[in-house]
C-alpha positions as CSV (number, residue, x, y, z in Angstrom):
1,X,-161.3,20.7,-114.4
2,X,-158.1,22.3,-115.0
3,X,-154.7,22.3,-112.3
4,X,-155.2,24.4,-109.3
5,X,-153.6,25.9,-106.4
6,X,-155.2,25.6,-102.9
7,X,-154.8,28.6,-100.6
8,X,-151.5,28.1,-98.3
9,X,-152.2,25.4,-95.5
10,X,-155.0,24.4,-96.4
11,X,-156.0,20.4,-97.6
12,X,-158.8,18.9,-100.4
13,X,-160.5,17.9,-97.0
14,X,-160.3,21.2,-95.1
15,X,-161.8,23.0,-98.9
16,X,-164.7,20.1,-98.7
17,X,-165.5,20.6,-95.0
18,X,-165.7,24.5,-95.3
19,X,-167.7,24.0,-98.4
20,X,-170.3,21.9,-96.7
21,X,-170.4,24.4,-93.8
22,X,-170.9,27.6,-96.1
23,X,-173.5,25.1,-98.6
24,X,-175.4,23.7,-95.1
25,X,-175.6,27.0,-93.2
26,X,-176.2,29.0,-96.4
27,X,-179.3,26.6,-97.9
28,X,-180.4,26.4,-93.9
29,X,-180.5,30.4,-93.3
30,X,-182.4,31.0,-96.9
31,X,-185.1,28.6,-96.0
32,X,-185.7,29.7,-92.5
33,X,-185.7,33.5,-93.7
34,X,-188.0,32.5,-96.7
35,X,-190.4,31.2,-94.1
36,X,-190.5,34.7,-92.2
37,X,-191.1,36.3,-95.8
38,X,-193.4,34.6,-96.7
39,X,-195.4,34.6,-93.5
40,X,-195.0,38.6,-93.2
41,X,-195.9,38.7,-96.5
42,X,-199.0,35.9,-96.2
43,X,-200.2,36.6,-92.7
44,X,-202.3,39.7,-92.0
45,X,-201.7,39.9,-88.3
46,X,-198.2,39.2,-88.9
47,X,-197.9,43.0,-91.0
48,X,-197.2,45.0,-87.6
49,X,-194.6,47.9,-87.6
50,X,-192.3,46.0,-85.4
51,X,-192.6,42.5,-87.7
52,X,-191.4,45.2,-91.0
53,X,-188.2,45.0,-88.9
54,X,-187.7,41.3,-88.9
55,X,-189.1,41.1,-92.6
56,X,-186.4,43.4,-93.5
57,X,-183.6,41.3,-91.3
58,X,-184.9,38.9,-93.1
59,X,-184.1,39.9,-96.4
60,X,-180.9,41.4,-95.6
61,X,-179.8,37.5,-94.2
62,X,-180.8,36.1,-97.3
63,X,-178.6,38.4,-99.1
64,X,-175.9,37.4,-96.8
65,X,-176.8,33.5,-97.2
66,X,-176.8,33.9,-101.5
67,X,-173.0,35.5,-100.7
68,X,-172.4,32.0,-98.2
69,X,-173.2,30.0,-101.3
70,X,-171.2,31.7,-103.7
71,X,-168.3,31.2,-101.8
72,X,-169.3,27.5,-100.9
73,X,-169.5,27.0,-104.7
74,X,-166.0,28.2,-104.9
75,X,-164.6,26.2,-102.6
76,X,-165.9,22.8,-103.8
77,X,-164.1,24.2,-107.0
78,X,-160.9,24.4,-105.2
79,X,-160.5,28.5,-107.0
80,X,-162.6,31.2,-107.2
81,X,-163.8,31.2,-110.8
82,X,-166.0,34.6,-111.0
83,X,-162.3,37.0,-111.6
84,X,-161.4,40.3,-109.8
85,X,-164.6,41.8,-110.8
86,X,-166.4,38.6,-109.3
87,X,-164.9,39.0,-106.3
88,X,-165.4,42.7,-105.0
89,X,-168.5,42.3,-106.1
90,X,-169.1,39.5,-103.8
91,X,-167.0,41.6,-100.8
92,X,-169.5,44.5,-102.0
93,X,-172.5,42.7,-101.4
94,X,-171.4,40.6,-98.3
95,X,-170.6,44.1,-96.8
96,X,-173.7,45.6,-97.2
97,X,-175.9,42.1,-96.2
98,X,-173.6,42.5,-93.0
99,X,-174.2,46.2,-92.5
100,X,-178.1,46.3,-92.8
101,X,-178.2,42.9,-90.8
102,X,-176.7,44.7,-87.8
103,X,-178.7,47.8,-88.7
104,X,-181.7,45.6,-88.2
105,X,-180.9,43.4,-85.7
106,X,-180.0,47.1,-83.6
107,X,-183.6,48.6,-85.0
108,X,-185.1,45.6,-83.5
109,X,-183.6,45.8,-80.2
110,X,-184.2,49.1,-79.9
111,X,-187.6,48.7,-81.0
112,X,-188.5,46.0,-78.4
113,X,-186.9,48.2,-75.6
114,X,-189.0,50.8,-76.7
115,X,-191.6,48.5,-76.7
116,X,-191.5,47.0,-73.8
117,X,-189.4,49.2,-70.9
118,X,-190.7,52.6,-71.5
119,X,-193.9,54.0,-70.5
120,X,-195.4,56.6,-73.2
């Protein structure tokens, strides 16, 4: 591996321990939302209107966790090795994970207000 230049103020350590963070919450959250796939996907009782929202949460956090692991891959590298393409792609997609996770998360809530609170 070639010379490089950490960001300003940070150390080896503090690149390692942010690494790990983005590595252990980004393996973590993919597992966790692969079980709710699956079990939407598996589980006939599971395939309800208000479960398609979580499925789709879901999916949008696993987006989100893929773009955690990218960047934990880069910092264990110490630079980020994907270019200027590479990386407003990654800001591209980490946008849009972040945007329909709060879509969903707000769908959800609304839906489970609806669900519960109102009388129809």
């Amino acid at each position: 591996m070639g010379a490089y230049t950490l960001p300003e103020g940070f150390s080896d350590f503090d690149m390692f321990a942010f690494g790990s963070a983005l590595l252990v919450g980004g393996m973590l959250g993919f597992f966790l939302n692969a079980i709710s796939i699956l079990a939407f996907l598996r589980v006939k009782e599971m395939r309800t209107p208000s479960n398609f929202f979580v499925f789709n949460l879901a999916l949008a956090d696993i987006s989100l966790n893929i773009n955690g692991l990218t960047a934990a891959y880069a910092s264990y590298l110490r630079y980020w090795p994907f270019g200027q393409d590479g990386c407003n792609y990654h800001a591209f997609q980490g946008m849009i994970s972040v945007l329909a996770s709060i879509s969903f998360m707000a769908a959800i809530a609304w839906d489970r207000y609806h669900q519960y609170c109102t009388s129809e």
